[in-house]
C-alpha positions as CSV (number, residue, x, y, z in Angstrom):
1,X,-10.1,11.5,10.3
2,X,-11.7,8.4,9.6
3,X,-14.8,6.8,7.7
4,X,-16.1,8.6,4.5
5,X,-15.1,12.4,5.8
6,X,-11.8,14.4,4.9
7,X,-10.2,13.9,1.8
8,X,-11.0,9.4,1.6
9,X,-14.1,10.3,-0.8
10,X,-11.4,12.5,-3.4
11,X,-8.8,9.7,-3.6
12,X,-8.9,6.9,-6.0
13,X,-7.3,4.1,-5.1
14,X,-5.5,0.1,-6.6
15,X,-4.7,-2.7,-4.5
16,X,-1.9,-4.7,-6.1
17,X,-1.4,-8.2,-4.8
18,X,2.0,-9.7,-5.6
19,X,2.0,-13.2,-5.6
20,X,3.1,-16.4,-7.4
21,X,0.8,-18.5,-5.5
22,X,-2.2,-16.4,-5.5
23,X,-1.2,-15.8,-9.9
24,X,-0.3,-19.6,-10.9
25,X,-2.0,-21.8,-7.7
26,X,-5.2,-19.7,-7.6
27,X,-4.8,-19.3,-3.5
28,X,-7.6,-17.0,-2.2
29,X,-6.2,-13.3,-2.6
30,X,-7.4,-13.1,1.1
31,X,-5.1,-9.6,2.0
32,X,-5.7,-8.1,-1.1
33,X,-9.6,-8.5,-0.9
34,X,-9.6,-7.6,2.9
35,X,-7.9,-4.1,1.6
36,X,-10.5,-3.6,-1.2
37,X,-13.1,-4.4,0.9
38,X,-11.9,-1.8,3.7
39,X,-10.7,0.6,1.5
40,X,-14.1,1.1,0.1
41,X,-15.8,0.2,3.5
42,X,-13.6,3.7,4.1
43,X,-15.1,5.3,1.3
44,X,-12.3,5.4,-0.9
45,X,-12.6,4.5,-5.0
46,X,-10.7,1.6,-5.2
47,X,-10.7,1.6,-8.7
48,X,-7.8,-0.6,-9.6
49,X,-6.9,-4.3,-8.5
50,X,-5.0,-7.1,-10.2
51,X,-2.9,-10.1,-8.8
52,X,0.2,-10.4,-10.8
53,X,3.2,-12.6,-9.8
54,X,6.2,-12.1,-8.5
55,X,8.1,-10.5,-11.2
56,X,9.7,-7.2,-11.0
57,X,8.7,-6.1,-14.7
58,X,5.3,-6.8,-14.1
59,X,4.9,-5.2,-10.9
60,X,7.0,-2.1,-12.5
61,X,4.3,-1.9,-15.6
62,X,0.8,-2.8,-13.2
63,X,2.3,0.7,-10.8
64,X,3.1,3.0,-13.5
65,X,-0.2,2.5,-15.5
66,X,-2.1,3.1,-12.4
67,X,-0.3,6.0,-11.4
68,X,0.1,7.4,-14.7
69,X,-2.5,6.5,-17.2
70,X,-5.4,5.2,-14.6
71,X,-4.9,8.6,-11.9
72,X,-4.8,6.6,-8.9
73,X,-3.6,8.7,-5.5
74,X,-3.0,5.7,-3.6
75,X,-1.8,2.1,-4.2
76,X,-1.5,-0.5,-1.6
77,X,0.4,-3.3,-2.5
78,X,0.6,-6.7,-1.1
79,X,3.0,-9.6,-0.7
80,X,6.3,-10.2,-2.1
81,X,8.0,-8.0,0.5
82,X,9.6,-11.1,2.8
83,X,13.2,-12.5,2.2
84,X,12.8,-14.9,-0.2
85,X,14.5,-15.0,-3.5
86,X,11.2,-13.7,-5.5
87,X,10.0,-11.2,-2.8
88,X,10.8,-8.0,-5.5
89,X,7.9,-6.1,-4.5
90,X,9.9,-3.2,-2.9
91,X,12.7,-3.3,-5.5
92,X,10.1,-2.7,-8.4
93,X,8.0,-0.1,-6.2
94,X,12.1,2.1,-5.7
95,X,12.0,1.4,-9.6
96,X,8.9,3.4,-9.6
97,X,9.0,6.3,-7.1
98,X,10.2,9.3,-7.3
99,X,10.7,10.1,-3.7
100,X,10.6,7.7,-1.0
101,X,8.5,8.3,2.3
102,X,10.5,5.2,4.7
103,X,9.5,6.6,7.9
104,X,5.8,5.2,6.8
105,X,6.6,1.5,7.0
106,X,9.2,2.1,9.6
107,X,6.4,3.6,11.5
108,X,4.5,0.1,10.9
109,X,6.9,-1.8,11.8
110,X,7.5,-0.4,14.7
111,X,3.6,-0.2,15.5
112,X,3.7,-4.2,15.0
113,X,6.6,-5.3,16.1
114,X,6.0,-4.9,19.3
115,X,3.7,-7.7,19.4
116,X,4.7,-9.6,16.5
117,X,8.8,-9.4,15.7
118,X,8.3,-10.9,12.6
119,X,7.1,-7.7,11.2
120,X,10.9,-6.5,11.0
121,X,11.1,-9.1,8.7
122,X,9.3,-7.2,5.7
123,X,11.1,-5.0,3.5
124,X,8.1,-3.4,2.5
125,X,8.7,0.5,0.9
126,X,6.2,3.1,0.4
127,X,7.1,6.4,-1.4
128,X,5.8,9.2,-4.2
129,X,5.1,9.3,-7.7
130,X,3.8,12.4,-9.2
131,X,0.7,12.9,-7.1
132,X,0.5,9.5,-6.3
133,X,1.3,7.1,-2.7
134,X,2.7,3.8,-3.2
135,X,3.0,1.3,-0.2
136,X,4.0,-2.2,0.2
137,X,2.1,-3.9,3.0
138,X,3.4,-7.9,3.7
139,X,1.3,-10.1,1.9
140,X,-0.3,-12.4,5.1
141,X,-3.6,-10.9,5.5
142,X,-3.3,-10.2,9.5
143,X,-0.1,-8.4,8.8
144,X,-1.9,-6.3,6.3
145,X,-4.9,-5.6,9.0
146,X,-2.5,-4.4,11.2
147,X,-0.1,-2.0,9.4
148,X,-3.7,-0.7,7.7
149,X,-4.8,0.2,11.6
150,X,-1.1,1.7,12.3
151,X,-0.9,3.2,9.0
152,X,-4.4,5.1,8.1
153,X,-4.5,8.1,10.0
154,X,-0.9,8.7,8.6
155,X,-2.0,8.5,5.1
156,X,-5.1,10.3,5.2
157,X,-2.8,12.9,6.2
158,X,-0.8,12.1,3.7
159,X,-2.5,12.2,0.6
160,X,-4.2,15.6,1.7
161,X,-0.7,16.8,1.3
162,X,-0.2,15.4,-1.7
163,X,-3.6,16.7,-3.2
164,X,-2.6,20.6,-2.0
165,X,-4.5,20.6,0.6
166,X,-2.9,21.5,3.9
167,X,-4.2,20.7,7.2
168,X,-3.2,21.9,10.1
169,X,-0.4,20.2,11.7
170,X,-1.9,18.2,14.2
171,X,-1.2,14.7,16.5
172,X,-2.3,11.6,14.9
173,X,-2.4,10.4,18.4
C-alpha cells in the first residue's frame, strides 16, 4: 500500500528534527525537510514540524503536545539518536510512550545494515502513545531515506491498526 490509497490520506502526521546544530548553527534541516516533503508527496497531513535542540525536556514537551493536544497519528523524529553525549532523542521518546514497538527500528537496522554497518550505530526507538506512532529515524538525511524505504509498508500497516482498522494479515514482501 503505497501513494495516496489506504489509510496515508486519514493520518496526520509531525516531523520533529532534533538538533543542536540545525536549532543554534541554523544548518539546513536537510532530513527533516526530505520527510515532510515525502510524507506529503505520500499524501499524508503533515501537520506538525519544529526543530528543537537536543534537550530531553524539550523533545518530551514538542511529542506530548502533538500526540495529545495537536491529534497527530504519526511522528517521525530525526537526529539525536547516535552516541554522543546529547543524542537523548530516544530517552525522551521511552519518556513518552506507552508501549514500545522495537522490532520497527530493529527491522531498519537490519534493512540498512547490510550495506551500511553504521546503521547499528543508532539507538533510535519507535513505540505507542494513545493512538499515536512515534519513531526515531538518525538524523543524516540518507540514513533517514533509507529506514523511510525499509520502514513504510510496515507503518502503513501499522497505523491501520492503530486507527481500528484491521487488514488482513498479509506479507509486506
Amino acid at each position: 500500500m503505497t501513494g495516496a490509497t489506504g489509510i496515508w490520506p486519514d493520518i496526520r502526521a509531525g516531523v520533529l528534527t532534533c538538533s543542536d546544530s540545525c536549532f543554534y548553527r541554523g544548518w539546513p534541516d536537510d532530513s527533516g525537510q526530505w520527510l515532510r516533503q515525502t510524507l506529503a508527496a505520500q499524501g499524508l497531513q503533515v501537520v506538525c514540524y519544529a526543530v528543537v535542540p537536543d534537550e530531553e525536556d524539550r523533545i518530551v514537551a514538542t511529542l506530548l503536545d502533538w500526540v495529545d493536544r495537536q491529534g497527530c497519528d504519526l511522528i517521525l523524529t530525526t537526529g539525536g539518536t547516535g552516541l554522543g553525549p546529547r543524542d537523548v532523542t530516544p530517552e525522551a521518546t521511552a519518556r513518552v510512550i506507552q508501549r514500545a514497538a522495537p522490532s520497527l527500528l530493529e527491522y531498519a537496522r537490519w534493512q540498512t545494515g547490510q550495506s551500511n554497518p553504521l546503521a547499528y550505530l543508532s539507538r533510535g526507538i519507535a513505540g505507542v502513545r494513545g493512538h499515536c506512532l512515534i519513531v526515531n529515524l538518525p538524523g543524516n538525511v540518507k540514513a533517514v531515506q533509507e529506514y523511510w524505504h525499509a520502514l513504510q509498508p510496515l507503518l502503513e500497516h501499522g497505523l491501520a491498526l492503530l486507527k481500528g482498522h484491521h487488514p488482513h494479515p498479509r506479507s509486506l514482501t
